[in-house]
Steps between C-alpha positions, in 0.01 A plus 500: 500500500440833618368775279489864692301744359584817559361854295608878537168682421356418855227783566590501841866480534676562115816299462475309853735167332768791468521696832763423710466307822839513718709562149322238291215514245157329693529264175787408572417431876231272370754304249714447825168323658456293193874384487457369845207266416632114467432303177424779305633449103424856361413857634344776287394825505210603305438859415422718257749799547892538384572614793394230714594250257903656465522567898422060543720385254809658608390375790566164364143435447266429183244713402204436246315838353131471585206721338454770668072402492558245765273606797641312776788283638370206358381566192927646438575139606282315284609678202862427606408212556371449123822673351709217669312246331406275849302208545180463701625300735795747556474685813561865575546733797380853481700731728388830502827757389338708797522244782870504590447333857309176346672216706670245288377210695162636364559451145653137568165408687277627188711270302470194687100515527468528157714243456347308728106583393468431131142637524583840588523786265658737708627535891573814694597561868258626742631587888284450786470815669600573875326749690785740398500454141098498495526846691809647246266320168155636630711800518635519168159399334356782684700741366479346130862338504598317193586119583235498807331165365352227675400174394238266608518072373342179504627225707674334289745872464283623162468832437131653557564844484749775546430876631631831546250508810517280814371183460304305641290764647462557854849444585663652763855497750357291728331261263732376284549150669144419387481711196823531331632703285760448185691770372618423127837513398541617132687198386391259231558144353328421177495194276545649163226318388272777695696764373460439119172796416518625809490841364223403249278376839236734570517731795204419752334751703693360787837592370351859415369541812808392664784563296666163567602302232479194666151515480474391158636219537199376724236714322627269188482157679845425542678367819705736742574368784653693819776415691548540862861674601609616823585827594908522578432850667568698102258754419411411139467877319553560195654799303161673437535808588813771528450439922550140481919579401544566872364191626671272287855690545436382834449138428681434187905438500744796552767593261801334619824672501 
């Protein structure tokens, strides 16, 4: 199942799920991503605003009202999540309503791990970076960008930490080969099981620090793990801010005639 969460009241960019990208809503850009993803029973979209909500389903697409208290991406999913009654075993995919150039293939290959790793809580994707994608992300973090993350793990893949700065430290161009460095995709598989109080988990001093959710999953113990994708040459920005509509007009579909 996927379960997109998607609010208007973004501080930084008001009603982003609604503005128009090439003649169609960014929500409804995202739904198109979701409807390409193999083996999938359900999609949702979780929100909290009419709007949002009436714009999906005549789209052909569910909705499920959310509270409007939900902080985060995750904590709309879990409550969706609750609202559809699912098991703990059940697993869910968190695509972001902002993220209309998530590939599909990405989404399928979160699935399979957790199928494939009972132990793990929750997976996300993580691309290595190549001296031109270190230079645009060291760019981006520079300048404060939102969705400039990196990610360091164990080696078995689990999670150790995620950043809005460059990690590891010390990194440069020219060392990457020796000291790589993972830029984090915001995509998420959860077993429900993880999900159930995830709102009710405290928030650690990492996560306030930071401002990444993900972070409470590992200052609360569970198991994240980080998946390894490779880059198929699309810039992975998000609809953050009103200068990010020209970008993705570039990359996203055309109308047709």
């Amino acid at each position: 199942m996927i379960i997109v969460p998607a609010r208007f009241a973004s501080t930084r960019f008001p009603g982003k799920p609604l503005v128009e990208l090439n003649g169609k809503t960014a929500i409804r850009h995202t739904i198109d991503v979701a409807r390409k993803v193999r083996g999938i029973d359900a999609i949702y979209v979780a929100t909290d605003d009419v709007r949002i909500a009436n714009d999906v389903e005549s789209y052909g697409c569910a909705a499920i009202f959310t509270s409007a208290s939900c902080r985060n991406g995750t904590e709309r999913v879990a409550e969706a999540a609750g609202t559809l009654g699912l098991d703990g075993g059940d697993l869910v995919v968190n695509l972001q309503g902002d993220a209309p150039l998530t590939p599909p293939s990405f989404i399928e290959h979160v699935l399979e791990f957790l199928n494939g790793r009972p132990e793990a809580d929750a997976v996300t994707p993580v691309l290595r970076c190549d001296r031109s994608n270190y230079l645009r992300i060291a760019a981006d973090i520079r300048n404060n960008r939102v969705g400039a993350t990196t990610s360091v793990f164990d080696a078995r893949g689990r999670a150790l930490y995620f950043s809005k700065a460059l990690v590891p430290s010390g990194t440069s161009a020219e060392t990457l080969a020796e000291l790589p460095v993972y830029h984090h995709v915001g995509l998420y598989g959860y077993r429900v099981s993880c999900l159930k109080g995830f709102g009710e988990l405290p928030i650690g001093p990492l996560e306030q620090a930071e401002k990444l959710e993900q972070l409470r999953f590992l200052e609360n113990g569970l198991c994240m793990y980080v998946l390894q994708e490779h880059d198929d040459g699309t810039e992975f920005w998000e609809l953050n801010n009103p200068e990010d509509v020209s970008h993705l007009e570039r990359t996203l579909p055309k109308p047709t005639a």
